[in-house]
N, C-alpha and C positions, 0 to 999 in steps of 0.2 A: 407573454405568449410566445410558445417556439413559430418561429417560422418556415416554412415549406423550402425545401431546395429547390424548389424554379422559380421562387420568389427571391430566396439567396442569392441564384447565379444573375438573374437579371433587373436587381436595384439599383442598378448602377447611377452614381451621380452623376446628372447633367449639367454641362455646360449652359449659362445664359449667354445669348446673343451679346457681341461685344457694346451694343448700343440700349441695351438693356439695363436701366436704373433701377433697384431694389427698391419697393416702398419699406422695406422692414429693417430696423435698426440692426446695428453691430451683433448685439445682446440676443437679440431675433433670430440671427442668423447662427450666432452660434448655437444657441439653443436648438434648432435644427439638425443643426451638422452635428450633433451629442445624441440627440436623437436617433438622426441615421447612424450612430456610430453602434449605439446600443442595439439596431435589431439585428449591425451585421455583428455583432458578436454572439446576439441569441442564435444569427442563423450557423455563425460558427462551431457552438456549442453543441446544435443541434446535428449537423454536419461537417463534422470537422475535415473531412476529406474534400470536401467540395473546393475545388484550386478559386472558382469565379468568385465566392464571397470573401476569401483571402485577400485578393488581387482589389475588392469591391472597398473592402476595410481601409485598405491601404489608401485607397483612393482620397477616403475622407481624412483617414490620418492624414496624409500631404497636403489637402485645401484646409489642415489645420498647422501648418508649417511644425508639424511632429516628422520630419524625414527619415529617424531613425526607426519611428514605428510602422512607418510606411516602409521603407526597404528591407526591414522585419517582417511583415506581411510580405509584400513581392516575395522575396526571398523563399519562403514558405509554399505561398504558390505552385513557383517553379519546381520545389522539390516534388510538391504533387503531381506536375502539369509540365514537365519542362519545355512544352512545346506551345505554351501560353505565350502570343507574341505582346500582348497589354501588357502582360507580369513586365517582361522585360524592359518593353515599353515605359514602362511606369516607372520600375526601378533606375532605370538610365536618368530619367529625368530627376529623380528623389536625387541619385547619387549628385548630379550635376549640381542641385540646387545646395548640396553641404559643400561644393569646392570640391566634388570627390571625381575630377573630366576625365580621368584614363580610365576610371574603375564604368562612371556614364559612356563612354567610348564603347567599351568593350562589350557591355550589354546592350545597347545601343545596335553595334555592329552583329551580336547574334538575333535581336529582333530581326532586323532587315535582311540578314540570311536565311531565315524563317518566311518570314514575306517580302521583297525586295520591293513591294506599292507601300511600303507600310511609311505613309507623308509623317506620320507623326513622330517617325522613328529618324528619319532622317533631318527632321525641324529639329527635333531636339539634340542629335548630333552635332548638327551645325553649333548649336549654342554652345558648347564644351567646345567643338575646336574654336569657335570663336574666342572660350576664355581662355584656352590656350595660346591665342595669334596667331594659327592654323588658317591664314585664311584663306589658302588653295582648297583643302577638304572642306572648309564652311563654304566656301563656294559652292563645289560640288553637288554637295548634301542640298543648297537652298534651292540651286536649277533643277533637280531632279524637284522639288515639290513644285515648282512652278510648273515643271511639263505636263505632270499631273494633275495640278490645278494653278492654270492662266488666271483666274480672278483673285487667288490668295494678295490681299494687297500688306497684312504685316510683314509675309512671308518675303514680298516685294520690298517695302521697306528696311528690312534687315536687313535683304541682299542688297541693299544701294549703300548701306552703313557701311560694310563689309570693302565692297567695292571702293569705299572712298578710302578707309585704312590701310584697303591693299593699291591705292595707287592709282587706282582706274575710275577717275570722276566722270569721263562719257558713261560709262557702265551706272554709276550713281545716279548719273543725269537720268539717264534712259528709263531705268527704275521706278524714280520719282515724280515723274513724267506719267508711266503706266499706271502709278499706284492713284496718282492724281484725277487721270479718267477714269478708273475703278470705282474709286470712291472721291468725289470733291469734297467733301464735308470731313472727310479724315483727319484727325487732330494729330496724328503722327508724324 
């Protein structure tokens, strides 16, 4: 069955709460996520202009660690949408996840020129300069989500990681401290 373009643009997969346990096996899940994969190609097929189910595909291509299908998709996107800041968003992240940090960097850094609130763009920067041992701009990139959002406590915890490799174990402390009254229960 084709699918509709405003069904296309906004199926996007959701994220479960990080304390949220699956009742449904491995097999379960992927069968799902093939699922989803299958209507954003119908809706692809059906609208192949559409940047949102590009950028949608991709999505699932990456929660199935296909990166290259996924920054395939992004890629695609953008050429539709270049001002798609998710495409880019997404693609930095895919890049990063093959070891690919200057090429995640640079798309990374035109998300956030695009929207400079965009937390997810700078989370995920951080993480490439992180594997780079950048850890003046992984810094950077992590205070700027925390000003934007004071209760991120991963976001807190990787800034105390960071903080401890760069030197600064008050800054660590501090961190862990915060992320502890945040969440007590955190297994981080």
């Amino acid at each position: 069955a084709a699918v509709g373009i405003e069904k296309a643009r906004w199926m996007a997969p959701v994220d479960p709460p990080r304390e949220y346990v699956s009742p449904l096996s491995v097999e379960e899940l992927k069968a799902i996520n093939k699922s989803i994969l299958a209507d954003y190609e119908a809706a692809i097929r059906v609208h192949p202009k559409c940047a949102e189910a590009w950028c949608n595909r991709g999505n699932i291509r990456q929660l199935r660690d296909d990166f290259a299908g996924a920054i395939g998709d992004y890629s695609h996107a953008l050429h539709l949408q270049p001002r798609l800041v998710n495409a880019w968003v997404n693609r930095g992240a895919a890049r990063h996840m093959r070891g690919e940090n200057d090429a995640a960097i640079e798309d990374l850094t035109k998300a956030i020129l695009l929207n400079s609130h965009a937390s997810g763009a700078h989370f995920n920067r951080a993480l490439a300069y992180q594997a780079k041992a950048d850890w003046k701009n992984a810094l950077s990139d992590l205070s700027h989500v925390i000003e934007r959002d004071g209760k991120n406590v991963e976001t807190r915890v990787l800034r105390a990681s960071i903080r401890r490799k760069s030197g600064d174990p008050g800054g660590a402390i501090e961190d862990c401290t915060e992320a502890i009254r945040l969440d007590p229960m955190n297994k981080d």
